[in-house]
PDB file of N, CA, C and O in Angstrom:
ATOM      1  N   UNK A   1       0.837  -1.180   0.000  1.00  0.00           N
ATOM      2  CA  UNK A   1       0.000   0.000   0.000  1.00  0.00           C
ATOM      3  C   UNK A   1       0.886   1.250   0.000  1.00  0.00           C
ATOM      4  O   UNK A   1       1.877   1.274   0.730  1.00  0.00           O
ATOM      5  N   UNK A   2       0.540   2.401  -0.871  1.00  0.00           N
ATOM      6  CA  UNK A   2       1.458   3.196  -0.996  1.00  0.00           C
ATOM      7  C   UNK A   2       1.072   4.317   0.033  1.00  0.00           C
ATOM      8  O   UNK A   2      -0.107   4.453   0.357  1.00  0.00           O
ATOM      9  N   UNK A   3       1.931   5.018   0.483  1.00  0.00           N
ATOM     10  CA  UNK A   3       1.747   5.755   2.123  1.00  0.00           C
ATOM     11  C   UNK A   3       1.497   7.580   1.105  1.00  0.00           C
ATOM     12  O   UNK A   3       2.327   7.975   0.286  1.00  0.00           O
ATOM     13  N   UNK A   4       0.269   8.328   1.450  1.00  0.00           N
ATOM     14  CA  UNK A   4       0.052   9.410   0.403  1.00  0.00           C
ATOM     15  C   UNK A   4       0.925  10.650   1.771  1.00  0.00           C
ATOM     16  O   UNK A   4       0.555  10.570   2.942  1.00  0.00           O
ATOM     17  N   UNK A   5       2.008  11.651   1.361  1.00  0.00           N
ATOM     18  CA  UNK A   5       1.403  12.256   2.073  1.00  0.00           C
ATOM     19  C   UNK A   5       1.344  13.717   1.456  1.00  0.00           C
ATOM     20  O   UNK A   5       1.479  13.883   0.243  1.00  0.00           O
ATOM     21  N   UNK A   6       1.155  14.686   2.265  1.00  0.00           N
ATOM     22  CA  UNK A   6       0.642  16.155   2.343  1.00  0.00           C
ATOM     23  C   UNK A   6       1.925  17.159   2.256  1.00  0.00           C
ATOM     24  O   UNK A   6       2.646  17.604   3.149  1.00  0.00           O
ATOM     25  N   UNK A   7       1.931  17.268   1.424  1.00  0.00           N
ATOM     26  CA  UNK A   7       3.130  18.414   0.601  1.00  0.00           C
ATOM     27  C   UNK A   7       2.257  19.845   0.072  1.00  0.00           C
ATOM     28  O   UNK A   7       1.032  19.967   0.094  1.00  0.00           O
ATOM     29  N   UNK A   8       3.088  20.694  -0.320  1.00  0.00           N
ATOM     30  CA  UNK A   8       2.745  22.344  -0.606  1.00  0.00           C
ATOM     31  C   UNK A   8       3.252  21.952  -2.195  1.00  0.00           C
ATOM     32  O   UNK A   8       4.227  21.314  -2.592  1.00  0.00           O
ATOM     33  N   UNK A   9       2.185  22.599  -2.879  1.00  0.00           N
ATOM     34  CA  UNK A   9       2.482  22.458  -4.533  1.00  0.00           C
ATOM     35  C   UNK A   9       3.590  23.133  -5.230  1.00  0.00           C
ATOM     36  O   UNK A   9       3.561  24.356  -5.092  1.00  0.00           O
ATOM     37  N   UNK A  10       4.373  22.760  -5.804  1.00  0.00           N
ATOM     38  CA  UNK A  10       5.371  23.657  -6.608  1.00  0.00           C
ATOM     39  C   UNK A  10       4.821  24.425  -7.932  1.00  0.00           C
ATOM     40  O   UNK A  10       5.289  25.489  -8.336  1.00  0.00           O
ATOM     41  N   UNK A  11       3.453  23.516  -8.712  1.00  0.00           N
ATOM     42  CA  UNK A  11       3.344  23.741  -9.664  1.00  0.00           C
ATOM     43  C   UNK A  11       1.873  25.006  -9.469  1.00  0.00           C
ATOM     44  O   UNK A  11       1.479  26.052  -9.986  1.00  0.00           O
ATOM     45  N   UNK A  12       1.540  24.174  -8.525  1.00  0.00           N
ATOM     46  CA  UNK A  12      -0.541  24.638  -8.475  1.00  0.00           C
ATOM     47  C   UNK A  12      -0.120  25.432  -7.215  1.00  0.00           C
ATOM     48  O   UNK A  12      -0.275  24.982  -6.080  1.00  0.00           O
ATOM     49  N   UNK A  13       0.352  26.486  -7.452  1.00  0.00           N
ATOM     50  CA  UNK A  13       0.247  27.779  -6.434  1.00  0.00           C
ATOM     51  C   UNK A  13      -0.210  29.576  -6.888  1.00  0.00           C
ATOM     52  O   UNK A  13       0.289  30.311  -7.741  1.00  0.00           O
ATOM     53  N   UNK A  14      -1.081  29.767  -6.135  1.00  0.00           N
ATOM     54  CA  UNK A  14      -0.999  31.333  -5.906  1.00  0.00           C
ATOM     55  C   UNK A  14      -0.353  31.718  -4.908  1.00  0.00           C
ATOM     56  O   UNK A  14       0.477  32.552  -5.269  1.00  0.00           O
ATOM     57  N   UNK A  15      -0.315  31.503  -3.697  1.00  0.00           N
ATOM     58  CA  UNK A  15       0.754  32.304  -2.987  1.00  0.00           C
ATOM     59  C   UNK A  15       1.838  31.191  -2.465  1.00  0.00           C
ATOM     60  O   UNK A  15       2.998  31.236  -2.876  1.00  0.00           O
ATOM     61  N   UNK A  16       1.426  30.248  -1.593  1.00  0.00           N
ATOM     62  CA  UNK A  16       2.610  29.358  -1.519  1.00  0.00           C
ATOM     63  C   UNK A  16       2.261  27.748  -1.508  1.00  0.00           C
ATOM     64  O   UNK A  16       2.754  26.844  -0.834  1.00  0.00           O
ATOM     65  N   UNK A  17       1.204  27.732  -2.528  1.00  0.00           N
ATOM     66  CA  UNK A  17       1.026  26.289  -2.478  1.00  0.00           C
ATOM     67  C   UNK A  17       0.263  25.035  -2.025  1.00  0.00           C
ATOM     68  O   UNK A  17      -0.157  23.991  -2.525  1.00  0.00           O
ATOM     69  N   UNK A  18       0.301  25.857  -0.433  1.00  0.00           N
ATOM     70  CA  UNK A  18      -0.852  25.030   0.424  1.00  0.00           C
ATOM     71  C   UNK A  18      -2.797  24.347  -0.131  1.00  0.00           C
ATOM     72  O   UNK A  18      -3.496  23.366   0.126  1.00  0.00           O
ATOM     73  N   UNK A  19      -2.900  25.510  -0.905  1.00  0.00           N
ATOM     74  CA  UNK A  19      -4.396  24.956  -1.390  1.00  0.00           C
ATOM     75  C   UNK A  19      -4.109  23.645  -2.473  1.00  0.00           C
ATOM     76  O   UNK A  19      -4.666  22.558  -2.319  1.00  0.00           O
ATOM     77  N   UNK A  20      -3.496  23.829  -3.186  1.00  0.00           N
ATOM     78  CA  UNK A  20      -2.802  23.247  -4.555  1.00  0.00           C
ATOM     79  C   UNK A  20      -1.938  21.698  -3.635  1.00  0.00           C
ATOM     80  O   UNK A  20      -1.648  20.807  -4.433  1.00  0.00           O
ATOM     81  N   UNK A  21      -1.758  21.550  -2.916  1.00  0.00           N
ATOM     82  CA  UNK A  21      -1.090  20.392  -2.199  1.00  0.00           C
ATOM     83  C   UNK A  21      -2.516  19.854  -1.831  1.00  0.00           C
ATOM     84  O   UNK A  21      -2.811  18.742  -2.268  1.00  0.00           O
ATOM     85  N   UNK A  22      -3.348  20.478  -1.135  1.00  0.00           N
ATOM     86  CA  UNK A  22      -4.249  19.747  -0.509  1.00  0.00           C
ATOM     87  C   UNK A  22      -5.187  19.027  -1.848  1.00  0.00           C
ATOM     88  O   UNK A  22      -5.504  17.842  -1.955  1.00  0.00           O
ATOM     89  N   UNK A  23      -5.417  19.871  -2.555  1.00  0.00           N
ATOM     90  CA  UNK A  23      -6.053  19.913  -3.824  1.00  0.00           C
ATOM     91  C   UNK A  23      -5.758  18.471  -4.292  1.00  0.00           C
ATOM     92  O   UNK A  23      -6.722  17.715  -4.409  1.00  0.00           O
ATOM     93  N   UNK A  24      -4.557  18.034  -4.562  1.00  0.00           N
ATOM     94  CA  UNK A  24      -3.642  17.030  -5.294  1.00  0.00           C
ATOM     95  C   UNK A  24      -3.720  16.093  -4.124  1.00  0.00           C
ATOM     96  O   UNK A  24      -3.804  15.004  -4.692  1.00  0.00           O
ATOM     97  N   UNK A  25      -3.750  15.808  -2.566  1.00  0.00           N
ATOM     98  CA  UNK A  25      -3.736  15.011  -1.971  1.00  0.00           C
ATOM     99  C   UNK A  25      -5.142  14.636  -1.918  1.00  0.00           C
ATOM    100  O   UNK A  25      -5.423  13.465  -1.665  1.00  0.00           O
ATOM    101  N   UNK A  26      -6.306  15.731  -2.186  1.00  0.00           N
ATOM    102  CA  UNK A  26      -7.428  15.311  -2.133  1.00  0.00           C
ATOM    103  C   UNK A  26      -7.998  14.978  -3.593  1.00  0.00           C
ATOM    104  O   UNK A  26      -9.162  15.121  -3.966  1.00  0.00           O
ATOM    105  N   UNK A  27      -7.093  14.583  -4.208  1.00  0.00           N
ATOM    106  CA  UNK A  27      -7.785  14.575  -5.765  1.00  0.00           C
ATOM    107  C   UNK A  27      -8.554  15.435  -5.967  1.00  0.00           C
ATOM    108  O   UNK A  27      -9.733  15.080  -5.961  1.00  0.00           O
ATOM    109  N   UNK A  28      -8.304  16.704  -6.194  1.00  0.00           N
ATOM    110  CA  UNK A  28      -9.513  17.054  -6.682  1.00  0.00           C
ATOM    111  C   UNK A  28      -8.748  18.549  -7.009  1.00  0.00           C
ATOM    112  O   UNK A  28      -7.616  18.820  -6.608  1.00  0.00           O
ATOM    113  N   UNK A  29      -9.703  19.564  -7.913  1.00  0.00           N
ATOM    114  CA  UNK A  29      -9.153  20.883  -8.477  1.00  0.00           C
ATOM    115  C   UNK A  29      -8.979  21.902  -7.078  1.00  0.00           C
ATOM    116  O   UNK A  29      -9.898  22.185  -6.309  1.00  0.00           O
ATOM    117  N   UNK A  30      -7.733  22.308  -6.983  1.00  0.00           N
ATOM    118  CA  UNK A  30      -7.210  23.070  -6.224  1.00  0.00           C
ATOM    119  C   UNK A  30      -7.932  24.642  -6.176  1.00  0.00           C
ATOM    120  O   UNK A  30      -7.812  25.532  -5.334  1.00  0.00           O
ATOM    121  N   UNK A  31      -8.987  24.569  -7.854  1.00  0.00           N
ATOM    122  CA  UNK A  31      -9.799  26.227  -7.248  1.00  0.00           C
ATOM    123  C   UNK A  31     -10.706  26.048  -6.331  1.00  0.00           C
ATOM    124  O   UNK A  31     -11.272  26.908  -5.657  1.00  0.00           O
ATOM    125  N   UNK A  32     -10.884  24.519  -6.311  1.00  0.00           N
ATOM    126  CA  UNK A  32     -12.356  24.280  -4.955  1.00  0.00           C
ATOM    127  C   UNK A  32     -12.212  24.352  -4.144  1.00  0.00           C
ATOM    128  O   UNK A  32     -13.034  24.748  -3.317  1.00  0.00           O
ATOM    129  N   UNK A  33     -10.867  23.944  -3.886  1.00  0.00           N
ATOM    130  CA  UNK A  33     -10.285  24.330  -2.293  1.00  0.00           C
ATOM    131  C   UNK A  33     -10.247  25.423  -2.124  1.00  0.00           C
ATOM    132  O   UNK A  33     -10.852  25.973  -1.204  1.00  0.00           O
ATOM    133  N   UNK A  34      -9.645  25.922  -2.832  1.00  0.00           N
ATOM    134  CA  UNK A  34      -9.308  28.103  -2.852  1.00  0.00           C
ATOM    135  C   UNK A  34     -10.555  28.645  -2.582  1.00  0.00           C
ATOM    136  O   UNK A  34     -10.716  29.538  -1.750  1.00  0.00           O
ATOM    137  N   UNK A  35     -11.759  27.978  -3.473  1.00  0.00           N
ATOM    138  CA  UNK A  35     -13.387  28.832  -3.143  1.00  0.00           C
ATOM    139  C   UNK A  35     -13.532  28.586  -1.716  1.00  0.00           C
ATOM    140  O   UNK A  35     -13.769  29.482  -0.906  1.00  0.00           O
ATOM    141  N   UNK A  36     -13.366  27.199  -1.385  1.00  0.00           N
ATOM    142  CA  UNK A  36     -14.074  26.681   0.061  1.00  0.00           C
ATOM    143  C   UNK A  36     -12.808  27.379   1.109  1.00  0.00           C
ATOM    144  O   UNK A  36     -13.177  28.075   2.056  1.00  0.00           O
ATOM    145  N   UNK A  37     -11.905  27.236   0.963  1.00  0.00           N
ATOM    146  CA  UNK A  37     -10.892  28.558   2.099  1.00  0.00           C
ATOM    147  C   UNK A  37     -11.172  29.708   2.196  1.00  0.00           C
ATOM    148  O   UNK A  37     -10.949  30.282   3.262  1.00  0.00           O
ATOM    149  N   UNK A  38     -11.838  30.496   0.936  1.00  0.00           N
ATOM    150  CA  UNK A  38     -12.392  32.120   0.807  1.00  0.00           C
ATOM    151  C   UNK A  38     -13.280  31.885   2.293  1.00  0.00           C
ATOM    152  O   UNK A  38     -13.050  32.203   3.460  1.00  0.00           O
ATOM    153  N   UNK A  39     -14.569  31.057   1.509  1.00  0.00           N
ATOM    154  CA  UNK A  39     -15.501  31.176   2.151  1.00  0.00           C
ATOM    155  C   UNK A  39     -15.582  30.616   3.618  1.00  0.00           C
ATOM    156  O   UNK A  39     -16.495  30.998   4.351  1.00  0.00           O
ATOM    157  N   UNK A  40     -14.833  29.900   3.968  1.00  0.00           N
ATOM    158  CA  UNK A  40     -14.157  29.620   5.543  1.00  0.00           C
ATOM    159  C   UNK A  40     -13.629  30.992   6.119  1.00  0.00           C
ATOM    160  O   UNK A  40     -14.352  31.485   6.985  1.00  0.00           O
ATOM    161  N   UNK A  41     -12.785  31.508   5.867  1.00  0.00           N
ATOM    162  CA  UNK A  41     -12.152  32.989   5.909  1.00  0.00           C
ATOM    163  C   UNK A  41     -13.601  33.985   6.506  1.00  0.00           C
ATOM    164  O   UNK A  41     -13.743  34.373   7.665  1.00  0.00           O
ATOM    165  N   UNK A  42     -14.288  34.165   5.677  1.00  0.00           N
ATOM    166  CA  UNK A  42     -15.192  35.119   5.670  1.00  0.00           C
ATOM    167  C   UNK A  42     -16.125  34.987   6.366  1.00  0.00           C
ATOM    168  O   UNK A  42     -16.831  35.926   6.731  1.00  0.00           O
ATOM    169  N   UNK A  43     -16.362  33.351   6.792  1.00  0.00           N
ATOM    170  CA  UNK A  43     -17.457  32.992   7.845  1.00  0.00           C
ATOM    171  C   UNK A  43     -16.977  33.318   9.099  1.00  0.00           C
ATOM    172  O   UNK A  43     -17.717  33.839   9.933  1.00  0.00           O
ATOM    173  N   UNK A  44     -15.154  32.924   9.447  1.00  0.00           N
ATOM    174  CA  UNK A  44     -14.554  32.727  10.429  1.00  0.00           C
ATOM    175  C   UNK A  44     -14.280  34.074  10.758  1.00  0.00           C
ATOM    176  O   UNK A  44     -13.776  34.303  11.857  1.00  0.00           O
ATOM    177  N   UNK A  45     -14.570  35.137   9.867  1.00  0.00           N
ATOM    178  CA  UNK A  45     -13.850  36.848  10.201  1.00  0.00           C
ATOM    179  C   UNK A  45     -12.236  36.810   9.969  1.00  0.00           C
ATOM    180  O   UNK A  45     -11.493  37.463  10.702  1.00  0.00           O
ATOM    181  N   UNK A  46     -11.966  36.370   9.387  1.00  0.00           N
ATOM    182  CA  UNK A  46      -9.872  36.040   9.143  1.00  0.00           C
ATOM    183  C   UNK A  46      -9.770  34.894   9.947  1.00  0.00           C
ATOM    184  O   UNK A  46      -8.561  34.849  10.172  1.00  0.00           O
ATOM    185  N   UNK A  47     -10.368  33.790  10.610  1.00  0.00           N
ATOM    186  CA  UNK A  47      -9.232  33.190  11.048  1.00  0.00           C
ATOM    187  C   UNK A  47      -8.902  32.464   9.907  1.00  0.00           C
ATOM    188  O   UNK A  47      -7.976  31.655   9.952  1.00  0.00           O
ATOM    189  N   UNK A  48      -9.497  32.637   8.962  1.00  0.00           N
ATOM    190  CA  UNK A  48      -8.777  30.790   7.849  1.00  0.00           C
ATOM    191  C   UNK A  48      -7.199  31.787   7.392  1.00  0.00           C
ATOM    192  O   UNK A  48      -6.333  31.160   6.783  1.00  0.00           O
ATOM    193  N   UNK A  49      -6.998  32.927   7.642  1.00  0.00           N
ATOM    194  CA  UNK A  49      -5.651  33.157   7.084  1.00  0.00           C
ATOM    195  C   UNK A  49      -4.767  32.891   8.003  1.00  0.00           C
ATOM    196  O   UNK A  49      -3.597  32.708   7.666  1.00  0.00           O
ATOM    197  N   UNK A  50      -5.105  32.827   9.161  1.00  0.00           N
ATOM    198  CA  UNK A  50      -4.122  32.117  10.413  1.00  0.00           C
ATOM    199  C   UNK A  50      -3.574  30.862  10.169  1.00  0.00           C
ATOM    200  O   UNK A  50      -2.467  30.403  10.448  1.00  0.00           O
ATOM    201  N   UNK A  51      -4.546  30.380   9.597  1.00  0.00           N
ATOM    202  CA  UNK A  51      -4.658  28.796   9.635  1.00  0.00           C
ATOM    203  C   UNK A  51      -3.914  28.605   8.628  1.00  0.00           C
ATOM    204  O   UNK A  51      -3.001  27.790   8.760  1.00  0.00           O
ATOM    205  N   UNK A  52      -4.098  29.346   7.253  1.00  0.00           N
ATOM    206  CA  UNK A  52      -3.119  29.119   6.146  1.00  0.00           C
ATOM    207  C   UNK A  52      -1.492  29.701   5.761  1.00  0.00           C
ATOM    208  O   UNK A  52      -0.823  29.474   4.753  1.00  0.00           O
ATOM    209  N   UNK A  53      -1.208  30.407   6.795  1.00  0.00           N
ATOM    210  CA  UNK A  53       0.084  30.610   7.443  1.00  0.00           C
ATOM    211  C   UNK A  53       0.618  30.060   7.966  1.00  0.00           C
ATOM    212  O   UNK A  53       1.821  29.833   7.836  1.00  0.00           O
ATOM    213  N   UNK A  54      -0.637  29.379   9.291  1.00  0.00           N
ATOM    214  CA  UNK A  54       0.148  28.121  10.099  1.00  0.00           C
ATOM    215  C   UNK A  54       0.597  26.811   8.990  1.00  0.00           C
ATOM    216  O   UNK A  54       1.536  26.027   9.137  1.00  0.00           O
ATOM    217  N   UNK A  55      -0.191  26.854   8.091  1.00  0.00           N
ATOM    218  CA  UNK A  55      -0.367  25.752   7.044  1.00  0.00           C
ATOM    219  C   UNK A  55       0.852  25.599   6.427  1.00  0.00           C
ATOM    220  O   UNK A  55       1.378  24.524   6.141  1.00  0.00           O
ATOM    221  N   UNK A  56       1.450  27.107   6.157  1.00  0.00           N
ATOM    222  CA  UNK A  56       2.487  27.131   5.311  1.00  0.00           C
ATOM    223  C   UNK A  56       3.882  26.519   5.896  1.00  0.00           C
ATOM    224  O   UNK A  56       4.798  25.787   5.522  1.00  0.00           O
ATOM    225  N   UNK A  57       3.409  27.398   7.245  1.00  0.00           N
ATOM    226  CA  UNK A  57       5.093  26.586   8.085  1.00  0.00           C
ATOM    227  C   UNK A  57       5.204  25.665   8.226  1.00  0.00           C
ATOM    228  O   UNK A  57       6.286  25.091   8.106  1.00  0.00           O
ATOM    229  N   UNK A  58       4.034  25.069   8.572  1.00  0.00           N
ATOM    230  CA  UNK A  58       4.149  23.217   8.812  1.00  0.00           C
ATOM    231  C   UNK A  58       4.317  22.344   7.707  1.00  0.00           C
ATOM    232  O   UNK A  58       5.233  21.529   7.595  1.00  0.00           O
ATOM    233  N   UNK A  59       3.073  22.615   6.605  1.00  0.00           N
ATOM    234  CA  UNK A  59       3.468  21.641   5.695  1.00  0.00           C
ATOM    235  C   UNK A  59       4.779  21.822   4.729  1.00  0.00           C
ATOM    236  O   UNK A  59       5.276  22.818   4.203  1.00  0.00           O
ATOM    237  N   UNK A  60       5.114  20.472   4.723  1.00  0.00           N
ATOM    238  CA  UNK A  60       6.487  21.064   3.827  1.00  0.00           C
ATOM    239  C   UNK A  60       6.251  21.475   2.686  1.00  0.00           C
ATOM    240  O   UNK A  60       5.114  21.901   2.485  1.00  0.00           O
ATOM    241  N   UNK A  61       7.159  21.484   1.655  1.00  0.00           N
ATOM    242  CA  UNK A  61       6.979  21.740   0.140  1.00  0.00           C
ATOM    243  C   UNK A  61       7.304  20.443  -0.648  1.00  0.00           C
ATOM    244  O   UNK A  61       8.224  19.892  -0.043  1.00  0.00           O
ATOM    245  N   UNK A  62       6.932  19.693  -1.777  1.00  0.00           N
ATOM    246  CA  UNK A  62       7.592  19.205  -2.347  1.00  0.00           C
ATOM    247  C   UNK A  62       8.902  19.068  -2.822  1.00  0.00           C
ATOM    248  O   UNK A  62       9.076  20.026  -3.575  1.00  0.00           O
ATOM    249  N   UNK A  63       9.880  18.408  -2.782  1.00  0.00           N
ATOM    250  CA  UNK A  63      10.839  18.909  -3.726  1.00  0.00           C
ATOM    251  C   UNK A  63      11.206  17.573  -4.587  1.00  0.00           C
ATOM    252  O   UNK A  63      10.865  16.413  -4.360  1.00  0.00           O
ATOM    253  N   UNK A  64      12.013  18.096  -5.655  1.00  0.00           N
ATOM    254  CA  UNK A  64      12.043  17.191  -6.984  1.00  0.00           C
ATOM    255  C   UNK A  64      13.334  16.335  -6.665  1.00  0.00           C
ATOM    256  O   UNK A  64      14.259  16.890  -6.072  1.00  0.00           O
ATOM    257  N   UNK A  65      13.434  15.030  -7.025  1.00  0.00           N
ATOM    258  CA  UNK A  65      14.223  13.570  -6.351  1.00  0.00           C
ATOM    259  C   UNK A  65      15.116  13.850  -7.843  1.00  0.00           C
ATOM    260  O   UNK A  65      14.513  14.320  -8.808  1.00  0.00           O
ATOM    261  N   UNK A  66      15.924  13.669  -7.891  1.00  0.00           N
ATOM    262  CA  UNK A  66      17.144  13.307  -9.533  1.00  0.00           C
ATOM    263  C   UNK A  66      18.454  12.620  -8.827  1.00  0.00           C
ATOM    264  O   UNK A  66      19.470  12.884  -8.185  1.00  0.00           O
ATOM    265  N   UNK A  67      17.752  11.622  -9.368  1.00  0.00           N
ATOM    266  CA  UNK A  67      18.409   9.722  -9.310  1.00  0.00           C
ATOM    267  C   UNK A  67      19.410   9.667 -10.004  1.00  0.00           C
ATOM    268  O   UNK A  67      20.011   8.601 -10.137  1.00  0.00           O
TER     269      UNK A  67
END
């Protein structure tokens, strides 16, 4: 069984990636995530930008393997 995990996108980014990682770990298009984070944000009054800062430091980034 192959082990998935949770990386920051190199390719699918507007600011640093985090939506675009989740996007790709969740199969699915990284603008849906971006809509559904807006609208988290705006319900929460800013906290989803806390969260996607905290997001940034923690999750790592991808980086490219050359064997």
């Amino acid at each position: 069984m192959v082990k998935k995990r949770l990386y920051r996108s190199r390719k699918e980014r507007m600011i640093a990636g985090v939506c675009g990682g989740i996007g790709k770990y969740l199969n699915t298009d990284p603008t849906i995530i971006r809509l559904i984070w807006a609208v988290v944000t705006i319900i929460s009054f800013g906290l989803g930008i806390l969260v996607y800062f905290l997001a940034w430091i923690i999750i790592p980034e991808k980086t490219s393997r050359i064997i």
